[in-house]
N, C-alpha and C positions, 0 to 999 in steps of 0.2 A: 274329734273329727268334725271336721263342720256339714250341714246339712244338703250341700252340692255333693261333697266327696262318701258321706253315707248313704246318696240314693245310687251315686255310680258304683258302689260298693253291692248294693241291694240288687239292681239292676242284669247282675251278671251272675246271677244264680238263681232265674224263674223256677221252678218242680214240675215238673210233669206228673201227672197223677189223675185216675179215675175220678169223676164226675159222681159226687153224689148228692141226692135231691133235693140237701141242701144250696146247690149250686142253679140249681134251675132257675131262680129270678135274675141272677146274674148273665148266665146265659141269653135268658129270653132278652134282656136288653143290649148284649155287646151283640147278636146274631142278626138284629135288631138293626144295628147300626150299619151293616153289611149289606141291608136286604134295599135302600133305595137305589143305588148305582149296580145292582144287579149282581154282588158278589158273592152273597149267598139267597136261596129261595130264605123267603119267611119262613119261620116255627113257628106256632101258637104256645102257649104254653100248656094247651093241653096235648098236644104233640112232644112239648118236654118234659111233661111228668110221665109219658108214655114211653120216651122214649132216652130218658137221661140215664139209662146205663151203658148207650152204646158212646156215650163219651169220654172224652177225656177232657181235661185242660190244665193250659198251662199257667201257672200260678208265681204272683213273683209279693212275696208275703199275702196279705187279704186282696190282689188287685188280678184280676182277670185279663190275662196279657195275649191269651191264646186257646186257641181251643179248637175241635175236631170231633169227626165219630163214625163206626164204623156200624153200618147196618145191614143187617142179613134181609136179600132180598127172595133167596132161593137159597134149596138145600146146600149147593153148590158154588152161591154168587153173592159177594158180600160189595159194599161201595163205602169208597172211601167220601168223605162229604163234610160239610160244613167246618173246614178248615179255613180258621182264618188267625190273623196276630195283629196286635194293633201297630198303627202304622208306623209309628215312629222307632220299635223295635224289631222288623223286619229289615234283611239283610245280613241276623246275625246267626241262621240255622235253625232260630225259631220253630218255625213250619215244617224241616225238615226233622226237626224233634218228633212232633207230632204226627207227621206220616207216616215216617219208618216205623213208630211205637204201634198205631193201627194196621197197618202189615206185618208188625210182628203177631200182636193180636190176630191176624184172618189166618195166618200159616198156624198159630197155637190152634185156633178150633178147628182146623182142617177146613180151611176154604179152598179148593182149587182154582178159583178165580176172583179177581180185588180186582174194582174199576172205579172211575171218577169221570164224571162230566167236568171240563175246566176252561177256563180262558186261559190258563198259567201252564201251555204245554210243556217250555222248556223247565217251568220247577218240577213238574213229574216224570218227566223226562230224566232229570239228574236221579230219580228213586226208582229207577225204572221200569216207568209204564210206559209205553205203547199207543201210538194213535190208532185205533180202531173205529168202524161203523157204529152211531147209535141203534141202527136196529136191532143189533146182537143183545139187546139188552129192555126188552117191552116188556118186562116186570116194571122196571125205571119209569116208562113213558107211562103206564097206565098207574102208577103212582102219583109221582108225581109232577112230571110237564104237564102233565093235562091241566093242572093247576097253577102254573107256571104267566107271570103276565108274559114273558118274552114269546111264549108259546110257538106262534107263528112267525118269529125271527129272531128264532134263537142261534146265536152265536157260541154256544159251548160248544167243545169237541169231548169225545168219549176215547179216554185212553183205559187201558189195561192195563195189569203187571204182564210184563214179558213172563212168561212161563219155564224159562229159563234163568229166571232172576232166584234167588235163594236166599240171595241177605239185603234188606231194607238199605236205604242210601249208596249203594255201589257206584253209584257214579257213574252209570248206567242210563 
């Protein structure tokens, strides 16, 4: 098999799989690449030694193609966040990989509420979250907007999982 048709071979079977800290220099750089066009806030990496077990990522042999994470912000309130896939392999369920696996993840610990701040309404839209007010949510703000350069014109909106939703991706 020559070397075109083994990476398109490679290509269509990434892993989905827990984040562990061995993963965090890799992270810190592809989150990294995210953070100047504003598509995800910055990590430090001492925020991901802190914080590398609320992720996941997607994996396509040793290459970091995607990744995500799910963080408890309150007893009751967990946020879906730092989802991103690199760009040339989005469009193909990717992201929706990693969503739904993170809301399965908040329904296994007993979250009663999953949210995300996003520019990507209609992708969390199809996982079925909900446009809601950011105010619903100043554990968030006093996290991390306040640290945020968009701070004062910020363009994310704050969706929710519908609380009627039960299974991750519905199409919803």
């Amino acid at each position: 098999m020559n070397t075109r048709a083994q990476a398109l071979v490679r290509r269509t079977e990434p892993r989905l799989r827990a984040a562990v800290t061995e993963d965090v220099p890799a992270l810190e750089h592809f989150i990294a690449a995210y953070t100047g066009d504003g598509t995800l806030l910055p990590r430090t990496r001492a925020n991901l030694l802190a914080h590398w077990q609320d992720f996941v990522v997607l994996m396509d042999g040793d290459e970091l193609v995607g990744c995500g994470a799910l963080q408890q912000l309150d007893a009751d309130l967990a946020e879906v966040r730092s989802v991103a896939v690199l760009p040339d392999r989005r469009g193909h369920g990717l992201g929706g990989q990693i969503v739904d696996a993170l809301v399965e993840q908040a329904h296994a610990a007993g979250f009663p509420r999953v949210f995300c701040l996003t520019r990507r309404v209609p992708f969390f839209a199809r996982h079925g979250f909900i446009v809601v007010a950011k105010e619903q949510f100043p554990q968030k703000i006093w996290n991390d907007c306040r640290l945020c350069p968009r701070q004062t014109c910020c363009d994310e909106v704050a969706m929710q999982l519908d609380g009627d939703s039960n299974s991750p991706g519905d199409g919803r």
